[in-house]
C-alpha angles and dihedrals in degrees: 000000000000124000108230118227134211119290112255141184103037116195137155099284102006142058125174129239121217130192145169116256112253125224117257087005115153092183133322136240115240123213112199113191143159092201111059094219086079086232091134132030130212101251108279095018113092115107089340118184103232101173131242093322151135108214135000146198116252110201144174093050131142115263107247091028116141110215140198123210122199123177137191124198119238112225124184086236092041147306131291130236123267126291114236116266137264121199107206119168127224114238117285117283121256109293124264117255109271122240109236117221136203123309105242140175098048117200136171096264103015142039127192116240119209135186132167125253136272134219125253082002110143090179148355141224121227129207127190123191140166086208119070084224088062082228097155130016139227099254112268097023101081100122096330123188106227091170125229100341133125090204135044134188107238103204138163089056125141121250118259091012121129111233132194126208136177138171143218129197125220141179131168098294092049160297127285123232116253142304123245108260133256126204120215131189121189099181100153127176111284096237094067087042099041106260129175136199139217118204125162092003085294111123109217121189092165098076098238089130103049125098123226092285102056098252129118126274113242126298100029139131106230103225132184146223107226 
């Protein structure tokens, strides 16, 4: 009868099933299950002829699957018992999509973007956009791997301009859709981003123009720095 080994190589789809020669052995047969009762097989793996080996590639399986690998010894005058069994699970599934949160930290040229976690992600991808299609991107935040984060700083923006971001995780099986859109606004007063005012065909930098709030005392033509 073989030993059976630990499970190697996870992937996505595959796993690999390792096992002790047996003496005498001309091949051996392979169980693949995800009961370990053995009540049920993965398609193509029950008492599979896999030759005269030590080990073998199982592929076509479900990513997160746990699986149990039995094996029985070929002899020319019979076949042995069952091994015993080793449960080795595939790689995790693709990530769920993650749940974006609320914009925050407003300033006059960044926002942070911040999403929740999800589950198995090793990483996200991040997009920014001035447009809710998503038709076009900020440059440099069209599908942007920001690693494994839940918050970004979103910089190089343009002062009192809506912006929309959403994420995506990813690991090696695969990447999530995407998540649903926030909208966030940083239209702070023009004083903090440098603003100027034009009032009476006089151009002020110096705020003397501007009320409490930052904003331009009427009649006046906002103007920006760029």
């Amino acid at each position: 009868m073989p030993v059976v080994g630990a499970g190697s190589g996870a992937a996505c789809t595959q796993i690999t099933a390792n096992w002790t020669a047996s003496a005498n052995a001309t091949g051996y047969y392979l169980d693949v299950s995800t009961v370990n009762t053995f009540a049920s097989f993965v398609a193509g793996y029950n008492n599979l002829d896999v030759l005269n080996v030590t080990t073998y590639n199982v592929t076509g399986l479900n990513s997160r699957d746990d699986l149990l690998l039995q094996g029985k010894g070929i002899q020319h005058c019979g076949t042995s018992g069952n091994s015993g069994i080793t449960t080795y699970a595939t790689s995790p599934a693709t990530p769920a999509v993650p749940v974006v949160g609320a914009g925050s930290g407003a300033a006059c040229t960044q926002i942070t973007a911040n999403w929740t976690a999800s589950a198995n992600a090793t990483g996200y991808y991040l997009d920014v956009s001035t447009v809710n299609t998503f038709a076009s991107f900020v440059a440099g935040y069209n599908n942007l791997d920001v690693l494994n984060v839940t918050t970004y700083n979103v910089t190089g923006l343009t002062a009192g301009t809506t912006y929309y971001y959403r994420v995506r995780a990813y690991n090696t099986c695969g990447t999530s859709g995407n998540s649903g859109i926030t909208t966030y606004a940083h239209h702070l007063p023009h004083r903090q981003c440098g603003g100027r005012c034009r009032k009476r065909g006089k151009l002020y930098t110096d705020h003397s123009q501007l009320d409490s709030l930052g904003q331009c005392n009427r009649p006046i033509t906002w103007m920006y720095r760029r």
